[in-house]
DSSP file (Angstrom, degrees, kcal/mol; ACC not computed):
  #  RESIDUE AA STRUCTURE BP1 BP2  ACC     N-H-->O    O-->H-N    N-H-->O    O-->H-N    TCO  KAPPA ALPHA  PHI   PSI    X-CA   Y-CA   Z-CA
    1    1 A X    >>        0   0    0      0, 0.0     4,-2.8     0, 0.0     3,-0.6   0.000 360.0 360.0 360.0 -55.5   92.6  -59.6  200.5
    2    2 A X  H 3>  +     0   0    0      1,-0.3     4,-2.0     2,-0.2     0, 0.0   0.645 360.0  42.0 -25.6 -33.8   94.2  -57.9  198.0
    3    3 A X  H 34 S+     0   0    0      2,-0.2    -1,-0.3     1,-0.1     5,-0.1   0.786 109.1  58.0 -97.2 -16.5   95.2  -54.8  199.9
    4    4 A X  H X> S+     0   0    0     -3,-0.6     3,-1.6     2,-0.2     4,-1.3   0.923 110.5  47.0 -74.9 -32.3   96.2  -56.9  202.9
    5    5 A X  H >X>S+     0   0    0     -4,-2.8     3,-3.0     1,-0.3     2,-2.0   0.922 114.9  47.5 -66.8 -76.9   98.7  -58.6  200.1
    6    6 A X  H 3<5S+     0   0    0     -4,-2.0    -1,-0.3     1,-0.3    -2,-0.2   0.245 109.6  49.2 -47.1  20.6   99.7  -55.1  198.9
    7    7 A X  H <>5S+     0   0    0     -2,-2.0     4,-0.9    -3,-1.6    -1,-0.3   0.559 116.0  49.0-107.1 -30.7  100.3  -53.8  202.6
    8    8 A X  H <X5S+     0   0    0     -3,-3.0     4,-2.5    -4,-1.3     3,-0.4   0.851 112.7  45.5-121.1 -62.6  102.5  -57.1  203.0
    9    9 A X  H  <5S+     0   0    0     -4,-0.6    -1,-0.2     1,-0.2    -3,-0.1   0.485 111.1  52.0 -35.3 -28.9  104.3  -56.6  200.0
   10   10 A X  H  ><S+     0   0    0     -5,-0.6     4,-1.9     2,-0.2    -2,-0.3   0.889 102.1  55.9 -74.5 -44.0  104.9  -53.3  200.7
   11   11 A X  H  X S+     0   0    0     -4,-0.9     4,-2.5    -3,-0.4    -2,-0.2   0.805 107.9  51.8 -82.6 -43.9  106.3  -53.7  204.0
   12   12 A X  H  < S+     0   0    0     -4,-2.5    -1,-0.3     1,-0.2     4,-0.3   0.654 105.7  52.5 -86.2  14.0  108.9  -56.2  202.6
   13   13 A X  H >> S+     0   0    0     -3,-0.2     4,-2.0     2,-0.1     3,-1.4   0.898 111.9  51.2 -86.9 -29.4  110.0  -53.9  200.0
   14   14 A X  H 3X S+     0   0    0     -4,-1.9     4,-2.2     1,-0.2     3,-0.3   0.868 113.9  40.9 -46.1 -78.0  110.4  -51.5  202.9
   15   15 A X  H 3< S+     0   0    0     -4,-2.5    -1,-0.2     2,-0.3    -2,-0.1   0.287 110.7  54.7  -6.0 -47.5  112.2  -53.7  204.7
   16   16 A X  H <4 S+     0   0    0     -3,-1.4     4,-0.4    -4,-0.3    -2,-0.2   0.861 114.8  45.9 -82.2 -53.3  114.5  -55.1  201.7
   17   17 A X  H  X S+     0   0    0     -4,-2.0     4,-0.8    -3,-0.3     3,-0.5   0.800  90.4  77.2 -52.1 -55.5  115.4  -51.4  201.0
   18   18 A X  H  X S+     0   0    0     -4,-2.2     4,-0.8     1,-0.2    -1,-0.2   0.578 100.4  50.9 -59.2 -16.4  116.3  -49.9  204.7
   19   19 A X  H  > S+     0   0    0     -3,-0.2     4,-1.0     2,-0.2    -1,-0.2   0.883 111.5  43.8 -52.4 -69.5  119.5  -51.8  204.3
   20   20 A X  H  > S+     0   0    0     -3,-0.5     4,-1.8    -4,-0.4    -2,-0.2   0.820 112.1  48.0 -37.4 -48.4  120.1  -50.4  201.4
   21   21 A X  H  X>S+     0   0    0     -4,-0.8     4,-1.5     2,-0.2     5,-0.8   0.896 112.2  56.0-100.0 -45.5  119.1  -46.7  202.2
   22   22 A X  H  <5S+     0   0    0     -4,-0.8    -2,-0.2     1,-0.2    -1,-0.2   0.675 102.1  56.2 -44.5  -3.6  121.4  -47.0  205.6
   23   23 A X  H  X5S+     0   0    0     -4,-1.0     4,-0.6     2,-0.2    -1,-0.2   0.955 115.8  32.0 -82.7 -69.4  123.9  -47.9  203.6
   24   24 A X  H  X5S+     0   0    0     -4,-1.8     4,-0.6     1,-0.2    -2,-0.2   0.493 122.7  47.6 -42.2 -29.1  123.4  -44.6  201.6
   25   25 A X  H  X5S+     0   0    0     -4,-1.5     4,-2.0     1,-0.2     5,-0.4   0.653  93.1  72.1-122.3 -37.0  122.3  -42.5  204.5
   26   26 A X  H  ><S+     0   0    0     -5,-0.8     4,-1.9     2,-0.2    -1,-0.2   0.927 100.6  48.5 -53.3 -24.1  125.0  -43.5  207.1
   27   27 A X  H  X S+     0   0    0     -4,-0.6     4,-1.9     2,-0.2     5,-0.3   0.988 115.8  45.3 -54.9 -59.6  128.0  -41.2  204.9
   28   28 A X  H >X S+     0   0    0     -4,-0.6     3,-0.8     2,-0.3     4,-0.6   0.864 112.2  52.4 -56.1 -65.8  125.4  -38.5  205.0
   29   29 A X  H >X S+     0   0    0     -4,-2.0     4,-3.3     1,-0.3     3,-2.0   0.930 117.0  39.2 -11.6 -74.0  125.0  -39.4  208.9
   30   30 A X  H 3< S+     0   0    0     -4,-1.9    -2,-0.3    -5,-0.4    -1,-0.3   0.901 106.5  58.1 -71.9 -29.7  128.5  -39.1  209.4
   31   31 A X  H <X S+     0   0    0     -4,-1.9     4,-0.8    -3,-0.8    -1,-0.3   0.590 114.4  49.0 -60.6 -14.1  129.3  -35.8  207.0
   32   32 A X  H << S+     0   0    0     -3,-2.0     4,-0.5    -4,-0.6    -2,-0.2   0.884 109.5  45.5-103.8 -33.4  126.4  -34.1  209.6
   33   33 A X  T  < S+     0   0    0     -4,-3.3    -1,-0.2     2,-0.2    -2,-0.2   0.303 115.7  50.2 -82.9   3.1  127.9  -35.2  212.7
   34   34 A X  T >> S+     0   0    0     -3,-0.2     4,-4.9    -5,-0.2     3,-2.7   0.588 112.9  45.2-100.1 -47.6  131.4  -34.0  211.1
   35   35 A X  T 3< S+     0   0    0     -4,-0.8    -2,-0.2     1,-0.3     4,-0.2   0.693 111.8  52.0 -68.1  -5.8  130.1  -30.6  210.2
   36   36 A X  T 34 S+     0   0    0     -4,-0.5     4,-0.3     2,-0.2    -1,-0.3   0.427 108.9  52.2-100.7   1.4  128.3  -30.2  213.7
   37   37 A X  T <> S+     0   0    0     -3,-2.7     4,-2.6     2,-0.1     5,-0.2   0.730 114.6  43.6 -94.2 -54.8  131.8  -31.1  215.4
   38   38 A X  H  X S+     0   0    0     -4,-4.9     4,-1.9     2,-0.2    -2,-0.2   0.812 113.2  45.7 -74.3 -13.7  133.1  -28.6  213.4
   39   39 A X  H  > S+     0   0    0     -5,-0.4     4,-3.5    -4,-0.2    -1,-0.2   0.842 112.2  57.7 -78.8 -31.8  130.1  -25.8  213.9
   40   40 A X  H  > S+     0   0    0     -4,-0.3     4,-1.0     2,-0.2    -2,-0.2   0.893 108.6  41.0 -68.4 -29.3  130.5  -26.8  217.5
   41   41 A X  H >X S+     0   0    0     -4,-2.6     3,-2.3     2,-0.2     4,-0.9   0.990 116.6  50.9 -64.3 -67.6  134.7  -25.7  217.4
   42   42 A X  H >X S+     0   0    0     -4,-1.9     3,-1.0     1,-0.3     4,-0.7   0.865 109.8  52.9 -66.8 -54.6  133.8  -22.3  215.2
   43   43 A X  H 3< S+     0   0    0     -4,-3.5    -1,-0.3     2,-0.2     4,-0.2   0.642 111.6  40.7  22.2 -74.4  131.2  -21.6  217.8
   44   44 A X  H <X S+     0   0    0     -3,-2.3     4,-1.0    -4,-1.0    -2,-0.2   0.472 116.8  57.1-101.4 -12.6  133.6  -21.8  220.9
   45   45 A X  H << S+     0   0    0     -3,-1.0    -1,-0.2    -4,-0.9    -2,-0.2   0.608 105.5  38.9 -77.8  -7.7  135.9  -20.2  218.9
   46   46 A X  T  X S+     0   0    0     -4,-0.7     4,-1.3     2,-0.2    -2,-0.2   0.595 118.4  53.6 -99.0 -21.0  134.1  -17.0  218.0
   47   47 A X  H  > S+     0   0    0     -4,-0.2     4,-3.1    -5,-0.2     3,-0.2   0.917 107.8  55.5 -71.8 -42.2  132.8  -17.2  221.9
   48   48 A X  H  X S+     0   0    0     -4,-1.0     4,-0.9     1,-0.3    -2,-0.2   0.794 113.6  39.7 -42.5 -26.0  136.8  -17.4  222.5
   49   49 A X  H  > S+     0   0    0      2,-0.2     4,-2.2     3,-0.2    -1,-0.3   0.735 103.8  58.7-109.8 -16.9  137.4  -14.2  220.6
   50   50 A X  H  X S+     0   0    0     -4,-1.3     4,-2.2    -3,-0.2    -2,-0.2   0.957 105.7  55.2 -54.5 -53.2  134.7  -12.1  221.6
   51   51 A X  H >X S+     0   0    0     -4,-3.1     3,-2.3     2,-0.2     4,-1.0   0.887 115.2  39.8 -34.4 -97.9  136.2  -12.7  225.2
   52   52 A X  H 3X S+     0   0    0     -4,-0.9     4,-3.6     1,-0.3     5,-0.3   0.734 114.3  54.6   6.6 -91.2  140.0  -11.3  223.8
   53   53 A X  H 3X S+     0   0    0     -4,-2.2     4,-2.9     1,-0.2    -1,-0.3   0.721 108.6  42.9 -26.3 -63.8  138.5   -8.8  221.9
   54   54 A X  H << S+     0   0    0     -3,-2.3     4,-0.4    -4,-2.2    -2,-0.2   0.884 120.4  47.3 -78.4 -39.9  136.5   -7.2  224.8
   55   55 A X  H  X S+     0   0    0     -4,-1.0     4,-3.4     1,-0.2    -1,-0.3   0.970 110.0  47.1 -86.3 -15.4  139.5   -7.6  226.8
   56   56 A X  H  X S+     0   0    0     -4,-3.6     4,-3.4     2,-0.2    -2,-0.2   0.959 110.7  52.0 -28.5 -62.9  141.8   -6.2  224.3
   57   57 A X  H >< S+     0   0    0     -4,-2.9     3,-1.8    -5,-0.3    -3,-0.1   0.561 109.7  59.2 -66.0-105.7  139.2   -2.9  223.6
   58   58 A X  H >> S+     0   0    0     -4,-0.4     3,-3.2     1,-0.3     4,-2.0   0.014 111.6  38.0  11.6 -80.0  139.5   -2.6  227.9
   59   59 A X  H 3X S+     0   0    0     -4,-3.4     4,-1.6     1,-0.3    -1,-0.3   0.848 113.8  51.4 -69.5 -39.7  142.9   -2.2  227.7
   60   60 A X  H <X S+     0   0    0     -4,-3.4     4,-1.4    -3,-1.8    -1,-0.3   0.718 110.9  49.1 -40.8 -34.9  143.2   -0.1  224.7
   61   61 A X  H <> S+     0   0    0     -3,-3.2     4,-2.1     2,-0.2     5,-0.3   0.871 112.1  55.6 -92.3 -28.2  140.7    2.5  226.0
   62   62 A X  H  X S+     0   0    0     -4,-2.0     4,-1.3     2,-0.2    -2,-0.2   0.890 107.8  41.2  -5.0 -75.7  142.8    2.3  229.1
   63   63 A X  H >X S+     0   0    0     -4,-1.6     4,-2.2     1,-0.2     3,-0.5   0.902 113.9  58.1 -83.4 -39.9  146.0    3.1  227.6
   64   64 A X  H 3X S+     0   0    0     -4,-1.4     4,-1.2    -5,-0.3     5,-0.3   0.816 107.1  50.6 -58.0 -23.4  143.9    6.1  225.3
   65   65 A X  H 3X S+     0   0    0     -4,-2.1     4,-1.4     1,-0.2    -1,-0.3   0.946 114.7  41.2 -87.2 -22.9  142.7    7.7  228.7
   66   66 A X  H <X S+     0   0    0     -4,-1.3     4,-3.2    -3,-0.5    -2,-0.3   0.838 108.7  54.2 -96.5 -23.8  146.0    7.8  229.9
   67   67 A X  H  X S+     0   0    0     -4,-2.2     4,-5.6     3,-0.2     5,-0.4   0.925 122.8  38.8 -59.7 -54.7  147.9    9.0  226.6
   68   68 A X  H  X S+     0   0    0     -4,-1.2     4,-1.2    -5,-0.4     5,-0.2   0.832 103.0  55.9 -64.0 -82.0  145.2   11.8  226.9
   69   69 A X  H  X S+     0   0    0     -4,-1.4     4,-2.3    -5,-0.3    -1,-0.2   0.717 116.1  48.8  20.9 -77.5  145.2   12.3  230.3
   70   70 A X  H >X S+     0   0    0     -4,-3.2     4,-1.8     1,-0.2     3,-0.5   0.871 113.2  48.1 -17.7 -71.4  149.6   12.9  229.0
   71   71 A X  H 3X>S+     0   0    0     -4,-5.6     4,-1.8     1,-0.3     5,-0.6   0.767 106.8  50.2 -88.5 -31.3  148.7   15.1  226.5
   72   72 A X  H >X5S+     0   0    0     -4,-1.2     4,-5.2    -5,-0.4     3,-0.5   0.947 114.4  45.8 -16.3 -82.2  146.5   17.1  228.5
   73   73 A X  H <X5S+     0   0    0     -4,-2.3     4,-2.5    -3,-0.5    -2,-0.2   0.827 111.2  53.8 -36.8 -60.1  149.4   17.5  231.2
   74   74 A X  H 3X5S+     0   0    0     -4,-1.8     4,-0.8     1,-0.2    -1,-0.2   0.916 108.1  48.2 -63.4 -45.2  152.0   18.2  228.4
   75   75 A X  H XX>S+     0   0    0     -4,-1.8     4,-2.8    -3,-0.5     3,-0.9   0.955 115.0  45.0 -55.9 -58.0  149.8   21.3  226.7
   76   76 A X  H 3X<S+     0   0    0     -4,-5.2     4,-4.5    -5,-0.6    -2,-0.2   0.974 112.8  53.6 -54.4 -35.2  149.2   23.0  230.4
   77   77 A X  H 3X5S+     0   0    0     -4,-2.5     4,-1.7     1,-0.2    -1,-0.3   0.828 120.1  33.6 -50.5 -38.0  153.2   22.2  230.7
   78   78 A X  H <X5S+     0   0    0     -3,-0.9     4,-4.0    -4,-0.8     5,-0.3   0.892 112.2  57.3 -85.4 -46.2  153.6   24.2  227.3
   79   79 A X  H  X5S+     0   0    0     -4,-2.8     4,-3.2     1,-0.3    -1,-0.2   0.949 112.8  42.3 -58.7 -45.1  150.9   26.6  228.0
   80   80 A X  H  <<S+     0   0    0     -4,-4.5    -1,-0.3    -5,-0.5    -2,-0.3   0.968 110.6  57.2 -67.0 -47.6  152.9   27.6  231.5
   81   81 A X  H >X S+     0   0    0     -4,-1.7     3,-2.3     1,-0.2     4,-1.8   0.925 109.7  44.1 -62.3 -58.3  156.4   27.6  229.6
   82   82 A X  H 3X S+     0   0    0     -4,-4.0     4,-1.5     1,-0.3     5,-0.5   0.866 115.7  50.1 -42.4 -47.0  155.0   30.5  226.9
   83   83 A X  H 3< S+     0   0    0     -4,-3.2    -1,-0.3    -5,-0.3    -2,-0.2   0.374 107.9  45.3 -84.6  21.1  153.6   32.3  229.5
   84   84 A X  H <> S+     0   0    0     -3,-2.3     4,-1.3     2,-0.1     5,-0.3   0.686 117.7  50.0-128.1 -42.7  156.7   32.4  231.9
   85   85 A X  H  < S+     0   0    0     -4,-1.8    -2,-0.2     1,-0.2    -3,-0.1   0.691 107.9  50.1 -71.6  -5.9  158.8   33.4  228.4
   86   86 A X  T  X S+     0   0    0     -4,-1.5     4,-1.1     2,-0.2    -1,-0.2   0.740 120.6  43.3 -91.1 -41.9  156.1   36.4  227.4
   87   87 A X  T  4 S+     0   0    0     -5,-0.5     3,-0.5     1,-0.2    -2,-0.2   0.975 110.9  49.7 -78.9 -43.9  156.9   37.4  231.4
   88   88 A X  T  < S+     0   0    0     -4,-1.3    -1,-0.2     1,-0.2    -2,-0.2   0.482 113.4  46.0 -77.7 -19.2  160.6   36.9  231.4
   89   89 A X  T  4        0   0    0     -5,-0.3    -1,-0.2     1,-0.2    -2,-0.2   0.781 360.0 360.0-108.0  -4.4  161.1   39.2  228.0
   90   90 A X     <        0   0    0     -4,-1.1    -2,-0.2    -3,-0.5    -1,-0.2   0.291 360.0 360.0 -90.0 360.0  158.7   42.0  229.4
């Protein structure tokens, strides 16, 4: 009989308390469900920039093949002008 009284007892301190500790544990509640709004934003933002980024680097090595591509094209242009002034002073 005794432990059925201490099960009994127990159950309303439980009971007495779960107010008490909802009280306590609903800020907490809501500070994790703020910080998981906000992990969920930083998230969709780092997916948001990856996007950007990759297409950013696209274009960038884009515009690098064609600046080389130029400078190719500008050296042969040189190469031919030297060699038509080495022919024109002989």
């Amino acid at each position: 009989m005794v432990t059925g009284n201490a099960v009994e007892n127990l159950v309303d301190a439980a009971s007495a308390m779960s107010p008490v500790i909802m009280d306590r544990l609903s800020g907490m509640i809501m500070i994790f469900k703020a910080l998981g709004i906000i992990a969920i934003i930083y998230i969709s933002y780092l997916i948001y920039m990856a996007i950007t980024n990759f297409r950013r680097r696209k274009k960038l090595k884009n515009i690098e093949d064609k600046v080389s591509e130029m400078d190719e094209k500008l050296d042969n242009i040189l190469v031919e002008i030297k060699r038509l002034k080495k022919k024109i002073k002989n």
